[in-house]
matplotlib code that plots the C-alpha trace (Angstrom):
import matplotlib.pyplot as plt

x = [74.5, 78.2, 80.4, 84.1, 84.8, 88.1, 88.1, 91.1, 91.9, 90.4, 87.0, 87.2, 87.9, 85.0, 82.3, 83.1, 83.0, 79.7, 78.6, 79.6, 78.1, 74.2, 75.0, 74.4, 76.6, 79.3, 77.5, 74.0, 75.6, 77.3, 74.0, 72.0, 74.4, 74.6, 70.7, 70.5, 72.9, 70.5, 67.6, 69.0, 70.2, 67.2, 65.3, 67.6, 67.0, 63.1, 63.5, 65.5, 62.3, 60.0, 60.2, 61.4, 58.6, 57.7, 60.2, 58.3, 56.0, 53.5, 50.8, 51.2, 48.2, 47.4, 51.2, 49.9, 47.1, 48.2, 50.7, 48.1, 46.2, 49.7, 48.7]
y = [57.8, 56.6, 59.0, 58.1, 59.1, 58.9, 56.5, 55.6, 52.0, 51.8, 52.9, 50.5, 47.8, 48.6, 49.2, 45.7, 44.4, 46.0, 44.2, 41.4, 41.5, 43.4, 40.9, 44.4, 45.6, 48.5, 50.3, 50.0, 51.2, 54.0, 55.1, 54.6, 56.4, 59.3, 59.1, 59.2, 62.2, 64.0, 63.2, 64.6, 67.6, 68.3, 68.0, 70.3, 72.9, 72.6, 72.8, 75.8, 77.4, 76.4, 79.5, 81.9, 83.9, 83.6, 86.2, 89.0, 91.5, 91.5, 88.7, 86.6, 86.8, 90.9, 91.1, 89.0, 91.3, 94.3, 92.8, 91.5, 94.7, 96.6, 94.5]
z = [37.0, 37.9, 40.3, 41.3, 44.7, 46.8, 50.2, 52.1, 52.5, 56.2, 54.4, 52.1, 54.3, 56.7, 53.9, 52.8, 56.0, 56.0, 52.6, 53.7, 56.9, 55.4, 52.3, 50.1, 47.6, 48.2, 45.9, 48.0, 51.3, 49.5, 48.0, 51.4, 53.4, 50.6, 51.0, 54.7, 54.6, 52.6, 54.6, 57.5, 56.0, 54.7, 57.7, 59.4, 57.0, 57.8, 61.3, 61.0, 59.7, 62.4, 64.8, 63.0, 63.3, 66.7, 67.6, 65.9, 68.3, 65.3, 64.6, 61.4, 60.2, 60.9, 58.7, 55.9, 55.6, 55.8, 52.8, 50.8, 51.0, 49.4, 46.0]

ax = plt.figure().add_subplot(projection="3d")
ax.plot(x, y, z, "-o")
ax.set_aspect("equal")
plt.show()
């Protein structure tokens, strides 16, 4: 799929640079660093969730079934 974005002429000028430098396409950085971005993000998100039960006086697995038993 094709997307237009907006850069400034300094990012233009250091992403080619870049290609030039890598010897990958503009298009190849732009998609790496969109891809990097994501990766990150997304691992931020799952670390969020890690702990988030901790804080809770009541043990996980006692909740779950004392839930389960409510089917």
């Amino acid at each position: 799929m094709r997307t237009l974005i907006d850069m400034n002429d300094a990012q233009v000028e250091a992403l080619d640079t870049l290609a030039k430098r890598v010897r990958q396409s503009r298009a190849a950085l732009i998609r790496a660093a969109i891809n990097d971005y994501l990766d990150r993000h997304h691992r931020e998100q799952v670390e969020d969730g890690f702990g988030l039960w901790g804080k809770r006086k009541v043990d996980g697995l006692v909740y779950q079934e004392k839930v389960r038993r409510e089917w």
